[in-house]
N, C-alpha and C positions, 0 to 999 in steps of 0.2 A: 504494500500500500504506500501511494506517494505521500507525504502529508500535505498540510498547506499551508503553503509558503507565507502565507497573508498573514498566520498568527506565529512565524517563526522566525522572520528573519531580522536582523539587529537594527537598533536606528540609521546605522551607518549604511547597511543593505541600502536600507526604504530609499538613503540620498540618490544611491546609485540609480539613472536614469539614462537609458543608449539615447544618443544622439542617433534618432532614424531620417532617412529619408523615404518619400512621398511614393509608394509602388503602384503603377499599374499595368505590370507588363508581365511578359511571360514568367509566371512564379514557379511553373514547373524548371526554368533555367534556374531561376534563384536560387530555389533548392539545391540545384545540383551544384551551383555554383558555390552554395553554402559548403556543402558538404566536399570543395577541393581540396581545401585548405583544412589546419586547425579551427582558425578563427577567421571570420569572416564578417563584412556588416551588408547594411540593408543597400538594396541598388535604386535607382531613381526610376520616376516615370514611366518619361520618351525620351526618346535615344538615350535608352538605360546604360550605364556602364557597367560592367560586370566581368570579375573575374570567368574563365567561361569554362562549361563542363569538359571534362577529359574522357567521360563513360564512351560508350559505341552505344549505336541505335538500336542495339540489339535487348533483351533480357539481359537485369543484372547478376550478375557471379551471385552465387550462394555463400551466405556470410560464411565465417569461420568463426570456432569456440574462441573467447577471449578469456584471458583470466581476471580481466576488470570487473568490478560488478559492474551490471550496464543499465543503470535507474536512475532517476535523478532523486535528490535527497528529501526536497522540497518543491513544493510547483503551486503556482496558483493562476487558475482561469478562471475569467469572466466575459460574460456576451459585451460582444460591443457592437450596440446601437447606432453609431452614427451613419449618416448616407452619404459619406467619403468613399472614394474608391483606393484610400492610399494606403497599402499594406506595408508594415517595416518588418524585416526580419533579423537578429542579430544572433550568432553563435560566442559568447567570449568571456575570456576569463571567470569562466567557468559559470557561466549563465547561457541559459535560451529565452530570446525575448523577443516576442510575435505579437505585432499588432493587426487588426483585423483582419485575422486569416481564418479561411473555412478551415472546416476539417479534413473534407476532402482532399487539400492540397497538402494537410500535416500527412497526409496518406502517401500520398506520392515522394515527399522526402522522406519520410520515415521507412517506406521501402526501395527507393530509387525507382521508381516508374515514371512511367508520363500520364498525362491525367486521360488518357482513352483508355491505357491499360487498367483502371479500377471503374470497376461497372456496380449497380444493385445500391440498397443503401435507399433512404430515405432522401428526400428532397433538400433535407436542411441543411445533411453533410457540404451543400453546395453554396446553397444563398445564406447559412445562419455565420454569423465570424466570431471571432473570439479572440482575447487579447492574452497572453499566456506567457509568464515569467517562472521558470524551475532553474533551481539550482544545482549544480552537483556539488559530491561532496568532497570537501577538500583532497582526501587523499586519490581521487580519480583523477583531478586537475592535476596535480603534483606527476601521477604515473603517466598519463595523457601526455604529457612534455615530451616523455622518453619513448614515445613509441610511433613509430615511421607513419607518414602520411596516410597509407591506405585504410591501415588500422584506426589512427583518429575518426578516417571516416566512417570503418564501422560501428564505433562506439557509437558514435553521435548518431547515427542511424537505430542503433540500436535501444539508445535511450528515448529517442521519441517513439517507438516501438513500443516501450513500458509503459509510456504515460500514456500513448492511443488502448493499449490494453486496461489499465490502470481504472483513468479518468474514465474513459468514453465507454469501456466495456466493449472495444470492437474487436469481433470476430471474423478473420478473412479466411476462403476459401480459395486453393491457389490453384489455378488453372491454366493449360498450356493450351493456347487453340491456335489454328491455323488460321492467320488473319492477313488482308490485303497488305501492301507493304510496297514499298520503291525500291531499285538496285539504282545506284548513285555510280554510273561507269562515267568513262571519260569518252566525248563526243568524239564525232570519226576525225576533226583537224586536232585531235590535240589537245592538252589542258593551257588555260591563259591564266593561271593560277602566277603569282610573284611569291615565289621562295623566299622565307624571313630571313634575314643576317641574323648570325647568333649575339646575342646580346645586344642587338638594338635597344636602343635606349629611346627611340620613336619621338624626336622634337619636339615632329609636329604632329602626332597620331595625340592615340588615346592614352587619358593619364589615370593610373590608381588612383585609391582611394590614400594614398601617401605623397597625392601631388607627385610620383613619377612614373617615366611611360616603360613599359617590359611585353615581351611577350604572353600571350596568353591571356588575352585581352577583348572585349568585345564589346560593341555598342551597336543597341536596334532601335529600330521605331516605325512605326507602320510602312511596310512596301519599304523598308533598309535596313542593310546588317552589314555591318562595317567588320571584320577580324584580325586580328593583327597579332602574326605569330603560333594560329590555330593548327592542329591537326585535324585531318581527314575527321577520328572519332568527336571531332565539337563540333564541326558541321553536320553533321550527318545526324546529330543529338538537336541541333538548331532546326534542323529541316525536319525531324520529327515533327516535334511541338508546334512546327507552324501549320504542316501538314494533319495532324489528327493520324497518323500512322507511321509506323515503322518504317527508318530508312537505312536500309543495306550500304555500307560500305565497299564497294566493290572497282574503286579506282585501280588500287594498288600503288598511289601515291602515298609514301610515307614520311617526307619533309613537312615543316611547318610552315604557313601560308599567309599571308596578307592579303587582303581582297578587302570589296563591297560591291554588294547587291542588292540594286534597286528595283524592283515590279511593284508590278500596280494590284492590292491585293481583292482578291475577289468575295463578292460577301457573303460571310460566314467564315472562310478564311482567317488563320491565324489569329480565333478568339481569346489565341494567349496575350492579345494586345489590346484589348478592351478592358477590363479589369470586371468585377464582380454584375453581373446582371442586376440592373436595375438601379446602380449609383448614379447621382449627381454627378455629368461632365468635372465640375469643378473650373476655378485660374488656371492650372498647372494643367489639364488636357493638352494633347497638340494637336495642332491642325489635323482637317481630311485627309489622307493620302491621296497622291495623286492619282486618278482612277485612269489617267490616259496611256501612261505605261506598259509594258510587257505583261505578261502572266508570271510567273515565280517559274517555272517551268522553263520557258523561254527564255526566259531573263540568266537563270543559271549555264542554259548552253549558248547564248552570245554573250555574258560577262566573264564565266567563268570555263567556259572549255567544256564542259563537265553537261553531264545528262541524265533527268529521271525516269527511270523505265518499271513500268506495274509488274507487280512478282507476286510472289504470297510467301510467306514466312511463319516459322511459330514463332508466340510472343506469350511473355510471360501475362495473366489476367490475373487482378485481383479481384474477389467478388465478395461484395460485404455482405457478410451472414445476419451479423447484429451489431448492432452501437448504439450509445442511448446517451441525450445528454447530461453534460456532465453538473453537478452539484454546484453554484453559483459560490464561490469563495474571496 
C-alpha cells in the first residue's frame, strides 16, 4: 500500500514545487522521453522541445527482476478540474510530479506503449486528469544513482506500475495481436537524410533544457518535426504516435540524423497534438497548420528519402480488465 503523501511529507517537502511547463502535445513522447534519462522535466506546448525516445516502434522488451524495491514511498493524487489543456510532467530527485494527466497516459508510460496499444477501460481513464506527486524513498534514490540508464528506466516504469496497481486498482490483460503497421524502407533514389557530426554542439539548432544544444534532441508542432542527432528507432517511435500505429524500422540506416518534416496534417491525424478532448484553446495554443502542404507520407519520401509502406505486425495490447478511481487525498 502506497500511503499518502499529503499527511507525510515535511514542511520542507510541501516548499518543494517543479517549475512545469504548459503540455499539449504528444504525451505518449513525453513519457518516453521521461523515461531516457534518470531525470527528466516537463516539455512545452508547440514546437515542444524534448529530449526524444531511443525505444523502436516495435513492442517493449520485457522488464527484468531488479533488486530495488520498485514502489514509491508516499504519493498523493487529486482530480484536477481545470479546463486547461496544459499537462507538466516531472521525474526528479526522487519525486514524480504530474499535472493534469489522464490515466490512460500514466498507462502508457508506466508500461512503455503508445496510446492505440491500451484498449477497454472506462471513459474517464481518458477525459478525467489528475494531479499526482509520490515520492521515493530515500534509499532507492541513493541506489538509482549507481545503476546504468536502462535500468533507471525500469524502475521508474516500474514504480508507476505500483501506484497504477496500488491507487487505481488496475488490472491489464496483455495481448499480442496482429495489427496494421508501416515498414519505414528507404525510397528507390536514396535517403536525403544529413548525418549528425559527433558532438555537435548545434548553435543554431535546438537547445536543452540547460540552455545547451547536443544531440538527441527534438522539436514538433502540428505538420513539423525538427530532429537533430536522432536514430532511425526515434523516428520511427515519432511516426508511430503520429500515425495511431506501429512503425517498422526497416531502412537499415544506423547513423544519427538531422532533418525536419513539414506536411500538412490531415484531420484526425496526429491527435497526439491537440491535447485532452474538450479543453479551452487557451494564449499559448499555436496557430492552424498549414493545410496546403504535403501528406506526412509524401512529405517523408520528398524531404527525407525515406518511404511508408502498409504491413501488418504483432504488437504488444494492453487491455484494461479493471480500475476504479482512486480515493481523493
Amino acid at each position: 500500500m502506497i500511503p499518502n503523501l499529503a499527511n507525510n511529507r515535511s514542511s520542507a517537502e510541501r516548499r518543494m514545487r517543479p517549475v512545469a511547463v504548459g503540455l499539449a502535445t504528444a504525451i505518449g513522447l513525453v513519457a518516453l522521453a521521461l523515461f531516457s534519462s534518470a531525470r527528466a522535466g516537463a516539455r512545452s506546448p508547440q514546437n515542444a522541445v524534448a529530449q526524444a525516445p531511443v525505444t523502436s516502434g516495435a513492442q517493449s522488451a520485457p522488464m527484468s527482476t531488479l533488486s530495488i524495491s520498485a514502489s514509491f514511498e508516499v504519493a498523493s493524487i487529486k482530480p484536477n478540474h481545470s479546463a486547461t489543456m496544459n499537462i507538466s510532467i516531472m521525474f526528479q530527485q526522487g519525486r514524480f510530479v504530474a499535472t493534469g494527466i489522464p490515466v490512460k497516459q500514466l498507462i502508457t508510460m508506466a508500461y512503455d506503449v503508445k496510446d492505440f496499444q491500451v484498449t477497454a477501460g472506462p471513459g474517464w481513464v481518458t477525459s478525467e486528469k489528475y494531479d499526482i506527486e509520490a515520492k521515493e524513498p530515500d534509499s532507492v534514490v541513493q541506489e538509482m544513482d549507481k545503476l546504468p540508464p536502462d535500468q533507471r528506466r525500469e524502475l521508474n516504469r516500474s514504480m508507476l506500475q505500483s501506484l497504477l496497481a496500488d491507487r487505481f486498482k488496475l488490472k491489464l490483460i496483455h495481448e499480442t495481436r496482429e495489427l496494421p503497421a508501416y515498414a519505414l524502407v528507404v525510397a528507390k533514389n536514396g535517403p536525403k537524410l544529413h548525418e549528425a557530426k559527433p558532438g555537435d554542439t548545434y548553435p543554431n539548432g535546438i537547445k536543452g533544457f540547460d540552455g545547451q544544444g547536443h544531440g538527441g534532441m527534438m522539436r514538433m508542432g502540428p505538420g513539423e518535426l525538427t530532429g537533430q542527432g536522432l536514430p532511425m528507432s526515434s523516428l520511427v517511435h515519432l511516426l508511430s504516435e503520429q500515425l495511431g500505429r506501429n512503425v517498422l524500422d526497416q531502412t537499415g540506416l544506423k547513423g544519427n540524423y538531422d532533418f525536419t518534416l513539414k506536411w500538412a496534417p490531415e484531420p484526425g491525424e496526429g491527435m497526439m497534438l491537440g491535447g485532452p478532448a474538450g479543453g479551452n484553446p487557451g494564449a499559448e495554443s499555436a496557430p492552424p497548420p498549414d493545410t496546403s502542404g504535403p501528406s506526412i507520407f509524401t512529405a517523408i519520401q520528398e524531404q527525407m528519402g525515406l518511404k511508408l509502406e502498409s504491413t501488418k505486425g504483432p504488437s504488444e495490447v494492453l487491455v484494461i480488465d479493471h480500475v476504479e478511481r482512486p480515493s481523493e487525498n
